[in-house]
C-alpha beads as a LAMMPS data file, in Angstrom:
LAMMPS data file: protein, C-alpha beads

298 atoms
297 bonds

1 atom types
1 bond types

-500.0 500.0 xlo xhi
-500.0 500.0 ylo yhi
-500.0 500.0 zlo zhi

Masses

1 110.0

Atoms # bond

1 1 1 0.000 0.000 0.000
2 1 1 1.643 3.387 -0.762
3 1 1 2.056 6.347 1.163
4 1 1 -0.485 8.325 -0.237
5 1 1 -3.135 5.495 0.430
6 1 1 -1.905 5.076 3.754
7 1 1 -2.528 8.900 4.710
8 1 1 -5.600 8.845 2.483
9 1 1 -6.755 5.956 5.316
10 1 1 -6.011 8.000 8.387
11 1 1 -7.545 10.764 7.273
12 1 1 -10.513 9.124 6.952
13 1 1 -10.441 7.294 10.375
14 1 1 -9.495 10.745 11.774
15 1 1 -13.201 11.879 9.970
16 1 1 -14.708 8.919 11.060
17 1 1 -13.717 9.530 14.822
18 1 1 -14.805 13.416 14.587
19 1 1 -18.201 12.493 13.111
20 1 1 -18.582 10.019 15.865
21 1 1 -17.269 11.847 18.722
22 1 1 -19.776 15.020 17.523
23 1 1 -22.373 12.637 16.992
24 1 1 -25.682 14.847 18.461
25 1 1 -27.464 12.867 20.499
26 1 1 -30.433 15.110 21.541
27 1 1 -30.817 18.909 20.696
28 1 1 -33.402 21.426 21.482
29 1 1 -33.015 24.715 19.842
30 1 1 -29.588 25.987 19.674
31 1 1 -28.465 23.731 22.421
32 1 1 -27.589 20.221 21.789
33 1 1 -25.502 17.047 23.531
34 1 1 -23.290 15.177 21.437
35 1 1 -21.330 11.988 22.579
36 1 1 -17.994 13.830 22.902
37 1 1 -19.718 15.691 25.986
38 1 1 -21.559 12.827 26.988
39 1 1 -18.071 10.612 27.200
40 1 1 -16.497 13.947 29.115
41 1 1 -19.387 14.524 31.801
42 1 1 -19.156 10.282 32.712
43 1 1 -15.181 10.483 32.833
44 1 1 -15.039 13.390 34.910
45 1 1 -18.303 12.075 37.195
46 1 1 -16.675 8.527 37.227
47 1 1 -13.500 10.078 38.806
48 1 1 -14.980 12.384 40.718
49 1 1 -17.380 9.389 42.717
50 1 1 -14.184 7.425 43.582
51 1 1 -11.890 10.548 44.879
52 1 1 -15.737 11.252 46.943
53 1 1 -15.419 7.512 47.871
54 1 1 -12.085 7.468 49.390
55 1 1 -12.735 11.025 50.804
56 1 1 -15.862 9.991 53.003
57 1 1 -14.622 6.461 53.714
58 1 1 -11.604 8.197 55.373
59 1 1 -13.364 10.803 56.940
60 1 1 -16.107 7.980 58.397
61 1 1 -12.973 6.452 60.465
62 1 1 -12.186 9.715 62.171
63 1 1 -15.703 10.547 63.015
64 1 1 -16.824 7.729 64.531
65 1 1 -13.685 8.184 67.071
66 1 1 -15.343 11.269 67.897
67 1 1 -19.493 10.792 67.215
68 1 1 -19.259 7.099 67.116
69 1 1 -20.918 5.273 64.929
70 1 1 -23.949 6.096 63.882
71 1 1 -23.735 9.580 63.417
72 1 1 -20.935 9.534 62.024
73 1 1 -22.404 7.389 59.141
74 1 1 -25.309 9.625 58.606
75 1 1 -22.947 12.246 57.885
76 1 1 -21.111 10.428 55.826
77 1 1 -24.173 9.500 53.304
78 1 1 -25.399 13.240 53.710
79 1 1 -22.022 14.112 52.685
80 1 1 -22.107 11.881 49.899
81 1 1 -25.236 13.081 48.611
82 1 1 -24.170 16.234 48.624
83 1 1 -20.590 16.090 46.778
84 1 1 -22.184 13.703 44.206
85 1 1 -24.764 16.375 43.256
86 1 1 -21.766 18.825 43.249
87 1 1 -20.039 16.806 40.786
88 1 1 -22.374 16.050 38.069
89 1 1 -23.176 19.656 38.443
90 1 1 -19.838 20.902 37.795
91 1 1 -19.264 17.994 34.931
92 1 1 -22.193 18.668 32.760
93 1 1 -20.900 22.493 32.016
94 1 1 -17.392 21.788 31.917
95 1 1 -18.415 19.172 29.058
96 1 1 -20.080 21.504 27.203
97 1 1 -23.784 20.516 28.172
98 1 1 -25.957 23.419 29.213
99 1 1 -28.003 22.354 32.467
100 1 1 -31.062 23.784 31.332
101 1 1 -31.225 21.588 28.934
102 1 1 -32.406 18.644 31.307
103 1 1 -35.909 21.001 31.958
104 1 1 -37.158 19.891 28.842
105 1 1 -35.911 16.441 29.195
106 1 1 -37.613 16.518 32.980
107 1 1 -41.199 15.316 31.810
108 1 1 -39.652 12.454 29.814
109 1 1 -37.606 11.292 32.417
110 1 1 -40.223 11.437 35.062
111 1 1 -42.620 9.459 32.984
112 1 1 -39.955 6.710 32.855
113 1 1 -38.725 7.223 36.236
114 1 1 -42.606 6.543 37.269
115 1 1 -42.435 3.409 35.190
116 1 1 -39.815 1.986 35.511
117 1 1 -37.486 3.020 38.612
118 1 1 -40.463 3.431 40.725
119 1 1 -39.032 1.282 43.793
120 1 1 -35.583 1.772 42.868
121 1 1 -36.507 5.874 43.499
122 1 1 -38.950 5.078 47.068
123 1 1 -36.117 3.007 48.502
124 1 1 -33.533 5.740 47.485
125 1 1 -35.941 8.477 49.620
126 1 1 -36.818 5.769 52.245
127 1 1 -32.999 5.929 53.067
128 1 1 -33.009 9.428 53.309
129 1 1 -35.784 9.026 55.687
130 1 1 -34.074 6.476 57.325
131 1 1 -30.758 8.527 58.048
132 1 1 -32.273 11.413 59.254
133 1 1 -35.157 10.329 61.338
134 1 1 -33.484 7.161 62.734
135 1 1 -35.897 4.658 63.486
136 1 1 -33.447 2.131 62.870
137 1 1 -29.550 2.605 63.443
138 1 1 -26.299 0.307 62.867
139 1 1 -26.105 -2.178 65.903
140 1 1 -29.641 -2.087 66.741
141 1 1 -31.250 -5.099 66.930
142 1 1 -34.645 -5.524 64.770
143 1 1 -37.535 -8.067 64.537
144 1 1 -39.100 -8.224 60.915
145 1 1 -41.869 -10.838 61.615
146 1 1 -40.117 -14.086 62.841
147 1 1 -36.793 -12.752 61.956
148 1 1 -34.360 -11.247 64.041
149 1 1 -31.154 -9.796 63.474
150 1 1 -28.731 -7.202 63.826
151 1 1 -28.574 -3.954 61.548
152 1 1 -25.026 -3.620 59.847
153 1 1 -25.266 -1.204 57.486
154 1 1 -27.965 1.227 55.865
155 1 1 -27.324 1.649 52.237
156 1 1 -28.600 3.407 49.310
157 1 1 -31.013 0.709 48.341
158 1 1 -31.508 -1.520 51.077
159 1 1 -30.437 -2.000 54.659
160 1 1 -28.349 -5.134 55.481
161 1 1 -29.132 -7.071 58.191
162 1 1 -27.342 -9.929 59.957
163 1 1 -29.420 -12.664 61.222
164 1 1 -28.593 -14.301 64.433
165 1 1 -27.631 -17.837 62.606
166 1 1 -25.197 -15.662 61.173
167 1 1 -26.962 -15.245 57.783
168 1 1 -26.809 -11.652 55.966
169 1 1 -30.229 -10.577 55.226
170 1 1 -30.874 -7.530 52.440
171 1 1 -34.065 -5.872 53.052
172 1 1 -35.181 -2.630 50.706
173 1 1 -35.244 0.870 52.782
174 1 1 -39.000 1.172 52.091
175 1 1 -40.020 -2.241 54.117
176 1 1 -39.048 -0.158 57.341
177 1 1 -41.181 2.765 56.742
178 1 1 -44.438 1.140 55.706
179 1 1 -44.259 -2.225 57.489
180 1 1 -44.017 -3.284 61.192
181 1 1 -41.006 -3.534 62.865
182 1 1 -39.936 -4.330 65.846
183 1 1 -36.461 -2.238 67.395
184 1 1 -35.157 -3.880 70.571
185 1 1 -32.519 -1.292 70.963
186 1 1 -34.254 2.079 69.685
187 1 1 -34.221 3.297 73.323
188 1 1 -31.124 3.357 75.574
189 1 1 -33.238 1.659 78.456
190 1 1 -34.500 -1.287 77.219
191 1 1 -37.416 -2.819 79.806
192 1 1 -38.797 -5.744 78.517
193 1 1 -41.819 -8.323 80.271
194 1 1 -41.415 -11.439 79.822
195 1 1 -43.824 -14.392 81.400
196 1 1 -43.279 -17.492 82.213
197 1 1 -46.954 -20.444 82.696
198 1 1 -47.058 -23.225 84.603
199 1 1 -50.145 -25.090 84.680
200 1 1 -50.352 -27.641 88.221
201 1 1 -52.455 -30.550 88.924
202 1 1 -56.064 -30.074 90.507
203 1 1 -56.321 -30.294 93.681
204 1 1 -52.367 -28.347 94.117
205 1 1 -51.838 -25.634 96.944
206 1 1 -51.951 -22.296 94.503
207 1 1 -50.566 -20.284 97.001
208 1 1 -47.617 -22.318 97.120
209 1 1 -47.547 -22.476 93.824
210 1 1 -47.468 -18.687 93.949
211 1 1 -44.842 -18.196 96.344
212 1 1 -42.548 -20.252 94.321
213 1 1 -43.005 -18.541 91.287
214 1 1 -42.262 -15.305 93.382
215 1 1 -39.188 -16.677 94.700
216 1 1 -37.790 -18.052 91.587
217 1 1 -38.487 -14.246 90.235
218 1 1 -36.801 -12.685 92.593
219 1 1 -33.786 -14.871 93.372
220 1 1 -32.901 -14.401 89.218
221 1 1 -30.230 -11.975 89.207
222 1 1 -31.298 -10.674 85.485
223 1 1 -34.699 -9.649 86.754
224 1 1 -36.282 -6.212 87.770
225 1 1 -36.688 -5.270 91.125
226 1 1 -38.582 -2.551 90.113
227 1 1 -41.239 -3.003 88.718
228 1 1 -41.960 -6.379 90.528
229 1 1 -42.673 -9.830 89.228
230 1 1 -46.472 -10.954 89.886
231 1 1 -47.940 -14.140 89.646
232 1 1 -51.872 -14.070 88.317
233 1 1 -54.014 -17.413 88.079
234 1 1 -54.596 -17.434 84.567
235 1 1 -57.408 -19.654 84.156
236 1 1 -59.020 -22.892 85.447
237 1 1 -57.601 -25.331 81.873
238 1 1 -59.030 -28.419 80.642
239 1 1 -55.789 -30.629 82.429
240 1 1 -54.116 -27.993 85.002
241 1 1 -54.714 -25.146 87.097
242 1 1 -52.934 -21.916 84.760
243 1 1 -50.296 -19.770 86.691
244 1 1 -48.672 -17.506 84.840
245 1 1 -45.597 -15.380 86.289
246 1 1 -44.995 -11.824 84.978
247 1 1 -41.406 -9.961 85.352
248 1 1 -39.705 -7.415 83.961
249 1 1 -36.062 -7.758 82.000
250 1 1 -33.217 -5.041 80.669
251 1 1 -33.183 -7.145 77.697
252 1 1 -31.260 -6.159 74.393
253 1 1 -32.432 -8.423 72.074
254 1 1 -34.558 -11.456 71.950
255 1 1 -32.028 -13.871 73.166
256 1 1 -31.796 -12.152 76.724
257 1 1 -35.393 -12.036 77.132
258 1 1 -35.428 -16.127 76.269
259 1 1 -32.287 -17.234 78.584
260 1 1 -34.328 -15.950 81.512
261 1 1 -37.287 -17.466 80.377
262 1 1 -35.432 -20.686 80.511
263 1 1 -33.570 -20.149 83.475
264 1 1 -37.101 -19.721 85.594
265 1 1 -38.525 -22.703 83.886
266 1 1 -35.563 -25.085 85.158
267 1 1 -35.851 -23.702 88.980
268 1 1 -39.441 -23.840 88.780
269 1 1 -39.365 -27.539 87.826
270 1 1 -36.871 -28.274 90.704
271 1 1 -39.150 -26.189 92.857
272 1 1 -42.113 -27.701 92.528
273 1 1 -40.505 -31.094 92.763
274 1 1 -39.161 -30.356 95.638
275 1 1 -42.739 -29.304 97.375
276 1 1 -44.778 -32.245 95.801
277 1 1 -46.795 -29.687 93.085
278 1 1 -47.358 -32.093 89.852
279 1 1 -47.024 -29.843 86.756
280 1 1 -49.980 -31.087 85.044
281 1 1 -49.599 -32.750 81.249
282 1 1 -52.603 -32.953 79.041
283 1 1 -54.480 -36.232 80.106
284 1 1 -58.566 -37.597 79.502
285 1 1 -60.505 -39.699 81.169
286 1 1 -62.619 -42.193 79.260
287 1 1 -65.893 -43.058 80.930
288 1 1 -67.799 -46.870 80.139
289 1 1 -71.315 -46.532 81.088
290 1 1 -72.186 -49.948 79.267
291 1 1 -69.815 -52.608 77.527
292 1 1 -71.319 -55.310 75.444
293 1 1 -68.997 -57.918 74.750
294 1 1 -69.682 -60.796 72.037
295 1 1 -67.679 -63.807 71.538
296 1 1 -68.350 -65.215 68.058
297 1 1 -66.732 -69.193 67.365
298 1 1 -65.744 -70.442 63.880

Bonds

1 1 1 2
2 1 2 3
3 1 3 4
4 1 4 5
5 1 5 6
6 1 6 7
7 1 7 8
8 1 8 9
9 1 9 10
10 1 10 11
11 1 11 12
12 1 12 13
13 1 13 14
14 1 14 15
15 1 15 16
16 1 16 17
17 1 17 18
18 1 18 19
19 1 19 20
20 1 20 21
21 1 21 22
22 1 22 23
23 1 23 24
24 1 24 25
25 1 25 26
26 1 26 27
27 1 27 28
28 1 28 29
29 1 29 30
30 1 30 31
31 1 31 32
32 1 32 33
33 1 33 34
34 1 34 35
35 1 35 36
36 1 36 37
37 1 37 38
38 1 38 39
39 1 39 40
40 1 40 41
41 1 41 42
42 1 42 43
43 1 43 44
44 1 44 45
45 1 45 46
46 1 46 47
47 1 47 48
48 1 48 49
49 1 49 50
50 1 50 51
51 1 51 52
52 1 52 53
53 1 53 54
54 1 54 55
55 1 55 56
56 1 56 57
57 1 57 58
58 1 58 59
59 1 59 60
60 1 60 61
61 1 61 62
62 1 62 63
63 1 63 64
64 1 64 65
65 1 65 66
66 1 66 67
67 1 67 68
68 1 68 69
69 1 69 70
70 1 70 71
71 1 71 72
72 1 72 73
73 1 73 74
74 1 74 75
75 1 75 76
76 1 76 77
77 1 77 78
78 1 78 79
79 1 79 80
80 1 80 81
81 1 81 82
82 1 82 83
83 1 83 84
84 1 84 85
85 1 85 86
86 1 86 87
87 1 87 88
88 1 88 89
89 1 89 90
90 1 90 91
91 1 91 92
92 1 92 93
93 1 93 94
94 1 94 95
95 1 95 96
96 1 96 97
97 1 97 98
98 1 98 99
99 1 99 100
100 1 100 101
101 1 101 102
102 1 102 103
103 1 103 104
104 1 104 105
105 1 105 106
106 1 106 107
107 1 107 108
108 1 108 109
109 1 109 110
110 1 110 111
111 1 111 112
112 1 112 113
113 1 113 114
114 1 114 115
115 1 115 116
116 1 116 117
117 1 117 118
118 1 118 119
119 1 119 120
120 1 120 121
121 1 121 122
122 1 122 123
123 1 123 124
124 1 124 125
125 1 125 126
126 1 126 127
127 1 127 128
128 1 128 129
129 1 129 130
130 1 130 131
131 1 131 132
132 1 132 133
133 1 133 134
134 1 134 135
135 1 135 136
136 1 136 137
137 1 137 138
138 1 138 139
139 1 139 140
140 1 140 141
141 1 141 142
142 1 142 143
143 1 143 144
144 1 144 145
145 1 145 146
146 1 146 147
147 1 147 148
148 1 148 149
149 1 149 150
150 1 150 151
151 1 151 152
152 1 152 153
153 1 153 154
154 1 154 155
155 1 155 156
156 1 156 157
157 1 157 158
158 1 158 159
159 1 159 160
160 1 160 161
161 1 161 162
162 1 162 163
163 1 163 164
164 1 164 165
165 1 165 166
166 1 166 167
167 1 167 168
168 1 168 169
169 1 169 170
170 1 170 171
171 1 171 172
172 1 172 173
173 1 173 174
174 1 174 175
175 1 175 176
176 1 176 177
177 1 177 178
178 1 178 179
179 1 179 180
180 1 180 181
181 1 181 182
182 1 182 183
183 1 183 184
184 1 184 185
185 1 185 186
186 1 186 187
187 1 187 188
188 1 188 189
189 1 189 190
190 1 190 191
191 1 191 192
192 1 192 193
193 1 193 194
194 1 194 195
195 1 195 196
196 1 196 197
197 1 197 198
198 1 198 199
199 1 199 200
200 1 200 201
201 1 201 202
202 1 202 203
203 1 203 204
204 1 204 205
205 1 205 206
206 1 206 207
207 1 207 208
208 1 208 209
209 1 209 210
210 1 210 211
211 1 211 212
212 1 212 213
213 1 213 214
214 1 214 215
215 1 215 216
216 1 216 217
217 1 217 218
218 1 218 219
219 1 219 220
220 1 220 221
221 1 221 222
222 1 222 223
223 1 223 224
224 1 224 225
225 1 225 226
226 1 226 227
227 1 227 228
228 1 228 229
229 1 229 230
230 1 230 231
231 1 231 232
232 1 232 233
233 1 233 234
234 1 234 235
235 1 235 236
236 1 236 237
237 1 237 238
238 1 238 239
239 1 239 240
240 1 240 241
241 1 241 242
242 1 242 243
243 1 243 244
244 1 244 245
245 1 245 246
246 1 246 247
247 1 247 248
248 1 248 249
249 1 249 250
250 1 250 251
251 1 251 252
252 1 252 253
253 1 253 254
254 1 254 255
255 1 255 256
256 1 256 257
257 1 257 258
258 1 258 259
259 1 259 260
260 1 260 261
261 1 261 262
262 1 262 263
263 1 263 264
264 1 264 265
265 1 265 266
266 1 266 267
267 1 267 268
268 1 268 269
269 1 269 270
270 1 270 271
271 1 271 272
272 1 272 273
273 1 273 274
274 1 274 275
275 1 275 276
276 1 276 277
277 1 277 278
278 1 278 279
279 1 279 280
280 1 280 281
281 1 281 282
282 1 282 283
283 1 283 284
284 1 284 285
285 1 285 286
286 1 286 287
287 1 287 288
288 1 288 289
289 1 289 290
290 1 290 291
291 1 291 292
292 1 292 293
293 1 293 294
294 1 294 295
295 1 295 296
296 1 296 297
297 1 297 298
């Protein structure tokens, strides 16, 4: 190939690339976005998100030494937020693309935003929600129906949770604000009641019964003084007289709650063996007023 062809080539890829690089994508009026600015406004927004990145990420360690943890990552996401909007507002004129042109584009992209990123945009705003108002926080401990877990971090999307089997749980930021949930640790001072039933034999000493109860309360060193446990006949059951014992517990989460649940239960089956009480168990008696019995040979 000669020299002339060569050059005649390169030109033409040279062409080629300016065509494509001023490519117009969209214009309205006099303004218009071609995919030169479009390829500027993602560099500069790409490398802008990762310097924001490592910026908050460092800043997160040093105020959580100082705010701890949760505040500090509220202002980190806030923070976030904010330089990200700084970022693609500074890229879009330094590539050349007025902002004003994204009014007229605002009723198109709202239509598709309300067809098609519909949750993705409710979870983004339930996060918001979530960081500011603080129903939830990382470390408290939550109960999402017959789940319980731990909260570990509250993202963009959704909030990860970890279970306490050790499983890692993603649940979108909207389930928190328009479900029921359950926060074992939204207050400082945590007072939980907890109850314990015990259902005796007919014919038992109740008021023995009651003591007991009482003083398997009170001897447990992981329940309230104040306010005190109670004991309350329940109800007269089908197999057992109901007692039910009522206490109060600084519990945390679910597991503390359960451990002195278990702990009463095992000194108030020593106790009552120890005084004669039968705990009842579910029993029937069958009554025969007639019995016709027919022998047949063959």
């Amino acid at each position: 190939m000669s020299k002339a062809a060569i050059e005649k080539l390169s030109e033409d890829w040279t062409h080629s690339l300016a065509a494509l690089w001023n490519l117009p994508l969209y214009q309205s009026g006099d303004a218009k976005v071609t995919l030169g600015q479009i390829c500027i406004a993602l560099l500069i927004s790409i490398i802008g998100f990762i310097l924001v990145q490592w910026l908050t990420h460092g800043l997160h360690k040093r105020l959580t030494l100082k705010l701890g943890d949760n505040r500090a990552h509220v202002l980190q996401r806030l923070l976030s937020y904010l330089l990200y909007l700084v970022i693609i507002l500074v890229a879009l004129p330094f590539a050349g693309i007025p902002v004003t042109i994204f009014a007229v584009l605002g009723g198109a992209v709202a239509i598709g935003i309300g067809f098609g990123a519909q949750n993705l945009i409710n979870n983004l705003i339930s996060g918001f929600i979530l960081l500011i108002e603080q129903p939830i926080r990382i470390g408290d401990t939550v109960e999402l129906g017959e789940e319980v877990g731990m909260v570990k971090d509250i993202g963009n999307r959704c909030v990860r949770i970890l279970r306490t089997d050790g499983v890692h749980v993603l649940v979108p930021n909207s389930y928190f604000l328009e479900q029921r949930v359950v926060n074992w640790t939204l207050l400082q001072a945590a007072h939980v009641r907890g109850s314990v039933t015990v259902g005796v034999a007919y014919g038992s000493d109740v008021q023995k019964v009651r003591a007991l109860m009482l003083a398997a309360a009170i001897a447990h060193p992981g329940v309230e003084e104040y306010p005190g446990p109670e004991v309350l006949f329940d109800d007269f059951g089908d197999n057992s007289l109901v007692m039910k014992l009522l206490y109060w517990v600084p519990a945390r989460v679910p597991m503390d709650l359960r451990r002195v649940a278990s702990d009463l239960r095992f000194e108030l089956d020593e106790a009552c063996k120890g005084a004669g009480i039968v705990i009842a168990f579910p029993q029937r008696d069958l009554h025969l007023d007639k019995v016709q019995v027919e022998l047949v040979r063959r």
